[in-house]
C-alpha positions in Angstrom: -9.1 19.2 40.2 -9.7 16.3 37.5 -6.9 15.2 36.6 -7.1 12.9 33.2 -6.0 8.7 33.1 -5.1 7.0 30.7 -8.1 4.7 29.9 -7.6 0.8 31.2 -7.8 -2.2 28.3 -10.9 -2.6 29.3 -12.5 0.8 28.7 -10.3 0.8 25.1 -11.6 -2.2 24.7 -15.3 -1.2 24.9 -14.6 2.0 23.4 -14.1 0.2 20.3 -17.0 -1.5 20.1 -19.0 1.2 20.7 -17.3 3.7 18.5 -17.7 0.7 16.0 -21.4 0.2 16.4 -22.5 3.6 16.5 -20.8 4.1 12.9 -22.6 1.9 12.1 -26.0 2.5 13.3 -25.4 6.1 11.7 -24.1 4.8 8.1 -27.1 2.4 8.6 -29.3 6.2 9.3 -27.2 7.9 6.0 -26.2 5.7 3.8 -25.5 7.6 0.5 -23.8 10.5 1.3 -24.1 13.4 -1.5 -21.3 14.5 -3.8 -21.8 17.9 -1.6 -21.6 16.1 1.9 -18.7 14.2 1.2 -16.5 17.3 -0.5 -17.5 19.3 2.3 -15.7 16.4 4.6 -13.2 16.5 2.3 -12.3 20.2 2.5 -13.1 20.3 6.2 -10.2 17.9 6.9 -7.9 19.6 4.2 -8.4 23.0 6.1 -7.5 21.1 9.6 -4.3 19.7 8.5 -2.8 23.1 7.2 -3.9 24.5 10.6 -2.2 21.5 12.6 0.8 21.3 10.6 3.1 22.4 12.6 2.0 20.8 15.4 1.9 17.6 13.7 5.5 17.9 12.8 6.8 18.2 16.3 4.5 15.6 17.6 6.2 13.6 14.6 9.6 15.0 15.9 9.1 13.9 19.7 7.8 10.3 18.6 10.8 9.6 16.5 13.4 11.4 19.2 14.0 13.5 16.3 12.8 14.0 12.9 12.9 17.3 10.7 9.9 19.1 10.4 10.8 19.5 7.0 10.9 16.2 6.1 7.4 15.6 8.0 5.7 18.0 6.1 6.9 16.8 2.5 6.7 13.3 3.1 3.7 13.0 5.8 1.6 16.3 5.1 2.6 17.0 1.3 1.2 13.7 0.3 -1.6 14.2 2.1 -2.7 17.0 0.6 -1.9 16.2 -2.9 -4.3 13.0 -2.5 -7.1 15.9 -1.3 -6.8 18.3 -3.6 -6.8 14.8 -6.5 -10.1 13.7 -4.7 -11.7 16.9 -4.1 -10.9 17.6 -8.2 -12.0 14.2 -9.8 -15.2 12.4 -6.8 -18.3 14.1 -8.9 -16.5 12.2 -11.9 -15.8 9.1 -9.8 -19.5 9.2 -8.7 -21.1 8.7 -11.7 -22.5 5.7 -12.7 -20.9 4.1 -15.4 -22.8 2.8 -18.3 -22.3 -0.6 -19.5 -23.4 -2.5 -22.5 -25.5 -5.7 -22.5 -24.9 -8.6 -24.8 -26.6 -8.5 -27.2 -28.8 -11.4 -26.6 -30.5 -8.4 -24.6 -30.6 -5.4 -26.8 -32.6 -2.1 -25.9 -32.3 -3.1 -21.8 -29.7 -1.3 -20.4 -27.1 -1.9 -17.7 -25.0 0.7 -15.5 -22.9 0.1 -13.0 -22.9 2.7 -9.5 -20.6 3.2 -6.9 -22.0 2.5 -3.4 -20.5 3.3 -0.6 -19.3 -0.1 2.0 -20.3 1.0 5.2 -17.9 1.3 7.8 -13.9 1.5 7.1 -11.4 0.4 9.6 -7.8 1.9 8.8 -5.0 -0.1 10.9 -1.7 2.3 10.1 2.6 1.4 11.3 4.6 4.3 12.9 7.2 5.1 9.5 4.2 7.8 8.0 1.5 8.2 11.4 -0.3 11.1 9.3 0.2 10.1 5.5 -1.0 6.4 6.6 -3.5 7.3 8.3 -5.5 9.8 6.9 -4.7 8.9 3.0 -7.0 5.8 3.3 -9.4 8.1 5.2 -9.4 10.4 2.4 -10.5 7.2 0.2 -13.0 5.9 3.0 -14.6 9.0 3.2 -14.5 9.9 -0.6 -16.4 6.8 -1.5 -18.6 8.1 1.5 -18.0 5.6 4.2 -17.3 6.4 7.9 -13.8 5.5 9.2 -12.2 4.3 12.1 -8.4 4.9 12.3 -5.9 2.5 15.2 -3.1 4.4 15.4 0.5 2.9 16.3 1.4 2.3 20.0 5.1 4.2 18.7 3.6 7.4 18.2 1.5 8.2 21.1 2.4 12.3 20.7 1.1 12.3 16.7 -2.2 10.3 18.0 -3.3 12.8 20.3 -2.3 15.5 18.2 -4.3 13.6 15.5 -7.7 12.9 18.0 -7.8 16.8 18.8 -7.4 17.8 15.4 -10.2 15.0 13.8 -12.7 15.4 16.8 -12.8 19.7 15.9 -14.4 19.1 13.0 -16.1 15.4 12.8 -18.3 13.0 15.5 -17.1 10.1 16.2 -20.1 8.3 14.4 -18.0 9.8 11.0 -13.9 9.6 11.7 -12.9 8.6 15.0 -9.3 7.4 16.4 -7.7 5.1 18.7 -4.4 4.9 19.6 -1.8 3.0 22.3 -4.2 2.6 24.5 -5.6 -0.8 22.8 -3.5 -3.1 23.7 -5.0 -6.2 21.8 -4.9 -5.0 18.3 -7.4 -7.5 17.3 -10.1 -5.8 19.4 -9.8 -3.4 16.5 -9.4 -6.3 13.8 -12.4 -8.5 15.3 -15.2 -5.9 14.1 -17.3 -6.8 11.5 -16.2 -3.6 9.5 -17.2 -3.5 5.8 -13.6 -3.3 4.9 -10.1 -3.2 6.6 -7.0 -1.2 5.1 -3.9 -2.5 6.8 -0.2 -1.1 6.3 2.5 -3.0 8.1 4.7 -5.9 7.6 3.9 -9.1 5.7 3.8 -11.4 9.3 0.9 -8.9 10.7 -0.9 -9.0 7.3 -1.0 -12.1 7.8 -2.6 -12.0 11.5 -4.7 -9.3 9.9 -6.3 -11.4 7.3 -6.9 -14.5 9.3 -8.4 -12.3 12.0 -10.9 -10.7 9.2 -11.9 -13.6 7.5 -13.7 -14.6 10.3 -16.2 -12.1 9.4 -15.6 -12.1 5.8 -14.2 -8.3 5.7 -12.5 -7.8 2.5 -9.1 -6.3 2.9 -6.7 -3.9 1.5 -2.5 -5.0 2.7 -0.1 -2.6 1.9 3.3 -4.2 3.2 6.3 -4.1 2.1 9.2 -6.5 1.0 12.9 -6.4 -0.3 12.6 -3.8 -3.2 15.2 -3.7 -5.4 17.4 -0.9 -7.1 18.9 -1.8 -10.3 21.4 0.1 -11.6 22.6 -0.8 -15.6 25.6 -0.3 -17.5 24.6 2.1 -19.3 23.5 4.2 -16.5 25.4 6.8 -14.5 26.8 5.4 -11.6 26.9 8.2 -9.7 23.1 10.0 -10.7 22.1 6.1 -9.6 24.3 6.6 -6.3 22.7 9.8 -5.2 18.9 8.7 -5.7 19.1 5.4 -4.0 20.9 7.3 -1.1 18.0 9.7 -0.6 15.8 7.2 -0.5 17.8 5.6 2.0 18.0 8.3 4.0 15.0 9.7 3.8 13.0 9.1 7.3 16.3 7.1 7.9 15.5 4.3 5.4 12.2 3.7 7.4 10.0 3.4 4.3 8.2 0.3 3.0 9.4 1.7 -0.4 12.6 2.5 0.5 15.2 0.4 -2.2 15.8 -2.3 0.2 19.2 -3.2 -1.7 21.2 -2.4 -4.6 22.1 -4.2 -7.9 25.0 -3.3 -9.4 27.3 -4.2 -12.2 30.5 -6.1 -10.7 32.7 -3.7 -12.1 31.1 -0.8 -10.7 30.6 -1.5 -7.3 33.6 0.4 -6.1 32.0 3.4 -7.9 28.9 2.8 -6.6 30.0 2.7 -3.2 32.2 5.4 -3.4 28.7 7.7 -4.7 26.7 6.6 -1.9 29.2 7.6 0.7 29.8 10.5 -1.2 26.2 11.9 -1.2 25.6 10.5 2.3 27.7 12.8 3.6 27.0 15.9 1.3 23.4 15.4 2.7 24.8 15.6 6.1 28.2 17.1 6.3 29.3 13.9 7.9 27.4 14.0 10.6 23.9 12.6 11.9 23.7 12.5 15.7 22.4 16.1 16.6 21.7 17.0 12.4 18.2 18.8 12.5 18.1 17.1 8.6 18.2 13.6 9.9 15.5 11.7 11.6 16.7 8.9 14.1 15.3 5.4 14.2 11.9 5.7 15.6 12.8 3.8 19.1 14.8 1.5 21.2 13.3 -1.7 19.7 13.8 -1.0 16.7 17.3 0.5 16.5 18.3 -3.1 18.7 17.0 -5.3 15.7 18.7 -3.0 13.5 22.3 -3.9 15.4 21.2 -7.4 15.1 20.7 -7.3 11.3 24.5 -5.6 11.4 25.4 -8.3 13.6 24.4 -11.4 11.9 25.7 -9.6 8.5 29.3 -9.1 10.4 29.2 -12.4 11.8 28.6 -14.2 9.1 31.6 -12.3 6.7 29.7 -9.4 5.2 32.3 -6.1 5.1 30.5 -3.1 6.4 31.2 0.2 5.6 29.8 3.5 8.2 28.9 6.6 5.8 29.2 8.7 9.5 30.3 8.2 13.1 28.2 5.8 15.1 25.5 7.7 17.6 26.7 7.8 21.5 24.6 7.9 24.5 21.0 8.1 23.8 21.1 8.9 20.0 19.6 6.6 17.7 20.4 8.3 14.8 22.4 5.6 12.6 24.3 7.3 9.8 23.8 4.7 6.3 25.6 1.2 6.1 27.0 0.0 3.5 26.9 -4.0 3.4 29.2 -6.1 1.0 30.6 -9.4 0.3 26.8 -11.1 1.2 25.7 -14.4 2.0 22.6 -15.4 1.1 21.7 -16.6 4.9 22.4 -13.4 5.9 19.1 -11.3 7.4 19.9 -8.5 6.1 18.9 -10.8 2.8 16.1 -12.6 3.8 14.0 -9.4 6.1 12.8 -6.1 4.8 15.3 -3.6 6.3 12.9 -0.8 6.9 16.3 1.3 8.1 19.5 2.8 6.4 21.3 -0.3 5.9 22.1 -0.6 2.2 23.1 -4.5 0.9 25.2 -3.8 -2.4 24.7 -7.3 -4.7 26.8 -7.4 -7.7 25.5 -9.1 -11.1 27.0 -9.7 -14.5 24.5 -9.5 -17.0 20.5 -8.4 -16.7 19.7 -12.3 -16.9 21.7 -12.7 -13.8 20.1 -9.5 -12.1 16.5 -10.2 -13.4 16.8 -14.2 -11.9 17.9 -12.9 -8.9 14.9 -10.7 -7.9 12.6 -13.4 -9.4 13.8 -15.7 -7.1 12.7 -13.2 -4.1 9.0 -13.1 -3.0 7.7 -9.6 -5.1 8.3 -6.4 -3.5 6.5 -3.4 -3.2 8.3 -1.2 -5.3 11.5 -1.7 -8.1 13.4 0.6 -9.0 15.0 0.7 -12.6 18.1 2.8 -13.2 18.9 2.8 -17.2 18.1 5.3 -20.3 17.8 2.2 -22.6 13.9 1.7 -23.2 14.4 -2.2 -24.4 16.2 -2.6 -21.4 14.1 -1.2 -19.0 11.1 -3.1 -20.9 12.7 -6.1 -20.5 13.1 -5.7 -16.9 9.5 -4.2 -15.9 8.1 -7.3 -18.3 9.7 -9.8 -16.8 9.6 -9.2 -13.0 7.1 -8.4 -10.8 6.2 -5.5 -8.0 3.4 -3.1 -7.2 5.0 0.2 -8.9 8.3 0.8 -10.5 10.0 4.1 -10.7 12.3 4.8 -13.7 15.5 6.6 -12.5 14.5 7.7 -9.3 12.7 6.1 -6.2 10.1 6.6 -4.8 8.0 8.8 -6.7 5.1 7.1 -7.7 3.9 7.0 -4.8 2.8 10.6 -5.0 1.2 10.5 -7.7 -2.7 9.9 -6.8 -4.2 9.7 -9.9 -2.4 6.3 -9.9 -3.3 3.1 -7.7 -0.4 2.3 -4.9 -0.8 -1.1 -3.9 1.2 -4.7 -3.6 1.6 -7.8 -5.4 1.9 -10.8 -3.8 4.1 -11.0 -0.5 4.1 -7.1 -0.5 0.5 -7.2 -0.4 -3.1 -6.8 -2.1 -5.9 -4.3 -3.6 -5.2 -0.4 -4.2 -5.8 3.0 -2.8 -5.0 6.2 -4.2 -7.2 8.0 -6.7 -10.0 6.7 -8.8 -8.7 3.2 -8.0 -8.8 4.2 -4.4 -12.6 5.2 -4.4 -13.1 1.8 -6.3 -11.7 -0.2 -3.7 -13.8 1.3 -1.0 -16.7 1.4 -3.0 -19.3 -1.6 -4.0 -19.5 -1.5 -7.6 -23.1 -2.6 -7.8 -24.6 -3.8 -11.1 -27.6 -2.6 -12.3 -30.0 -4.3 -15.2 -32.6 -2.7 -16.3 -35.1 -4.4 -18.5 -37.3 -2.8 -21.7 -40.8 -2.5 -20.9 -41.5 -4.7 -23.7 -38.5 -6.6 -23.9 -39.6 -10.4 -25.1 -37.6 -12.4 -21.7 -40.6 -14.5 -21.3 -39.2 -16.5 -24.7 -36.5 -17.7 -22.4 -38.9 -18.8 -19.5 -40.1 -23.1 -19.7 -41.2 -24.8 -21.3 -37.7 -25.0 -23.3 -36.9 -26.0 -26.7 -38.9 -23.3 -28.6 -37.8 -22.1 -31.4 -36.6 -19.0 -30.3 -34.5 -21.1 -27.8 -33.0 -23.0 -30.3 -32.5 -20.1 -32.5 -30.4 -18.8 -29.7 -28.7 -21.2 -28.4 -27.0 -22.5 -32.2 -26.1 -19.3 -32.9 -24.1 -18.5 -29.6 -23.2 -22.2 -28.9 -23.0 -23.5 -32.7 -23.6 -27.7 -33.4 -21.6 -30.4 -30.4 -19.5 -32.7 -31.3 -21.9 -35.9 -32.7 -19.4 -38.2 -31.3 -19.7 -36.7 -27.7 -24.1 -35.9 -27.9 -24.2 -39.6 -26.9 -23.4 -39.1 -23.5 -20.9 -40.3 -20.7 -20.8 -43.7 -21.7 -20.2 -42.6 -25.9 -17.3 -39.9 -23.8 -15.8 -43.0 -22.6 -15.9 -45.4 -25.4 -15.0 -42.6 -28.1 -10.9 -42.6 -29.3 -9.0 -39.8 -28.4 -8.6 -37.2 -31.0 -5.5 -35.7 -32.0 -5.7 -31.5 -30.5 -4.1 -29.5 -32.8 -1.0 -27.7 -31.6 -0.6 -23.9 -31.7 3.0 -22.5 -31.5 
């Protein structure tokens, strides 16, 4: 009997290369997919998912220790599908080429622009979303018909294999292929002269990511994450405000890179606040979370340690933490919320991304003080605006800065695909999703077409013609006299008084 090993670094190693080059030999063989082709992969990969759903959810399950099937199939396999059913609806649309104007210095040529498709996509996805992360930018790659290669996180060695069995049904590995824990240098992956990297993950590995690809001059798509912020205004309720930002923390456990990372919260109100968060925490939960089939656990022993050093370094350093449940025993890691006051700025639970249910609550006194404050943090990934005054809210989406904002809620936005997702800054670069998605994983390739009989020769040497002149006047008008004398008249010539616009 053959019994199966688990490949060495050096056959994962290889593997990748060859995977990588015979994508590319075959996008090299096909490389302009029709609208047909690609919505058949499209609807192909829809149908697998539904089939595998379950099974996905209790690979998710075992990965995390424990993690509702429920909440795997709204948050990992609900998105997914929404982003399908958005693509399969709008790519004969997004295909089109768009036509352009020219200038009209070139009137009667014509200029279009058409969406090519890159080549070969590599997809680097974390362990929070192993499904949604993964196969949403396939759903883009493949959409904008490119082939995709998808590294998988070493965390979540039951989702990959579930995810390899499903993919390799339905598509060769010269189309989607996936590797998993078994590459233990991720920049085997990174190294490959792919056409385009999509990366998910902290800022620190985006960073690794992006130095590793410029070596080959692959452009790159970062989603990471950052400190996002929840602000909650006067004039909001406190306890609607309370009960959103706790879902959010307590969705997945808090283990979202759009998760409100902390709370902003009128001085006044804080007591209130506090008191709505433990309040819905354990409504959720009925007080418990060790052994609740609703609440996931932090994803592994790593993790749940730099968790209790964030808690810690907060307790150490003065910071008055309050437990919405009973601490897990033995082997649990599920962490019921915590609720972190009386901050220091040195603190880490101020200065890292979270990515867990720990919930910092900052006081402010007026909007200036709260709108300072985040503007004094690198830009998040998300911000979240809690108030039903629209000058208000204005004011605070105009004058901060994060890839997407949801207005009362969290979260959200994210769902909706026929809207980019994407960071700015620190929480990262580029967009996928929807139309914009497409775009990024598309070359938009001009294309100028001229007249038979268009007169272009009129622009060829020798120069100073007529028509030349003609041309030139009326797009660049009459220089300065002063200055037509050259570099020496530049230097010689008294400054002139610029007028002043205010």
């Amino acid at each position: 009997m053959n019994i199966a090993h688990p490949p060495s670094a050096t056959e994962a190693n290889e593997r990748v290369a060859r995977i990588f080059t015979l994508q590319q030999a075959a996008f090299l063989a096909a490389p302009s997919p029709s609208a047909n082709e690609r919505l058949d992969r499209l609807k192909t990969l829809k149908r697998q998912l539904q089939r595998y759903q379950d099974v996905l959810a209790e690979a998710m399950s075992r990965d995390f220790g424990h993690r509702s099937h429920a909440e795997s199939k709204m948050l990992d396999l609900l998105g997914v599908m929404l982003e399908l059913n958005h693509a399969i609806s709008h790519l004969r649309r997004w295909m089109k080429p768009s036509r352009r104007s020219t200038e009209l210095l070139f009137l009667s040529n014509s200029v279009k622009v058409v969406y090519q498709p890159k080549g070969v996509v590599g997809v680097i996805t974390p362990w929070n979303f192993p499904i949604y992360l993964s196969v949403g930018p396939a759903i883009a790659a493949l959409a904008a018909g490119n082939r995709v290669m998808i590294k998988m996180p070493e965390a979540t060695p039951a989702t990959n294999a579930v995810l390899k069995t499903l993919l390799a049904e339905v598509f060769e590995e010269d189309l989607v292929a996936v590797v998993g824990e078994e590459l233990l240098d991720p920049n085997v992956f990174t190294s490959q002269p792919f056409n385009h990297i999509v990366f998910t993950g902290s800022p620190a590995v985006g960073k690794i990511v992006m130095r590793t690809a410029a070596a080959n001059l692959t452009p790159v798509t970062l989603e990471l994450g950052g400190k996002s912020p929840a602000v909650v205004t006067r004039n909001y309720p406190v306890a609607d405000a309370a009960k959103r930002i706790t879902h959010g923390k307590a969705t997945n456990a808090g283990q979202i890179c759009v998760s409100p990372d902390y709370a902003l919260v009128p001085r006044e109100r804080v007591d209130e606040f506090i008191a709505g968060v433990r309040k819905t925490f354990q409504g959720f939960f009925k007080g418990k979370t060790a052994g609740n089939a609703d609440y996931t656990e932090i994803v592994d022993d790593r993790q749940f340690q730099r968790i209790q050093r964030l808690l810690e370094d907060a307790r150490a350093k003065g910071a008055h933490i309050e437990s919405c449940g009973p601490a897990p025993v033995g082997k649990s890691r599920a962490l019921p919320l915590q609720i972190i006051t009386n901050l220091r700025p040195d603190m880490l639970v101020m200065t890292e991304e979270l990515f867990g249910p720990l919930l910092p609550v900052v006081p402010y006194d007026t909007m200036e003080d709260a709108i300072h404050y985040i503007n004094e943090r690198e830009r998040p990934l998300a911000l979240y605006c809690f108030s039903h005054d629209s000058a208000e809210r204005d004011k605070l989406l105009t004058r901060t800065h994060s890839g997407g904002v949801a207005v009362n809620d969290w979260g959200w936005h994210v769902v909706n695909h026929d809207a980019p997702f994407g960071g700015i800054g620190n929480s990262g670069m580029g967009n996928y999703h929807g139309e914009e998605g497409f775009r990024e994983l598309s070359h938009g390739k001009t294309v100028f077409k001229r007249h038979r009989f268009f007169p272009i020769d009129l622009f060829y040497p020798p120069y100073g013609t007529f028509v030349q002149r003609l041309a030139l006047n009326f797009y660049l008008g009459s220089g300065d006299p002063v200055l037509a004398g050259g570099t020496a008249a530049v230097t010689a010539a008294p400054a002139r008084a610029v007028p002043q616009h205010h």
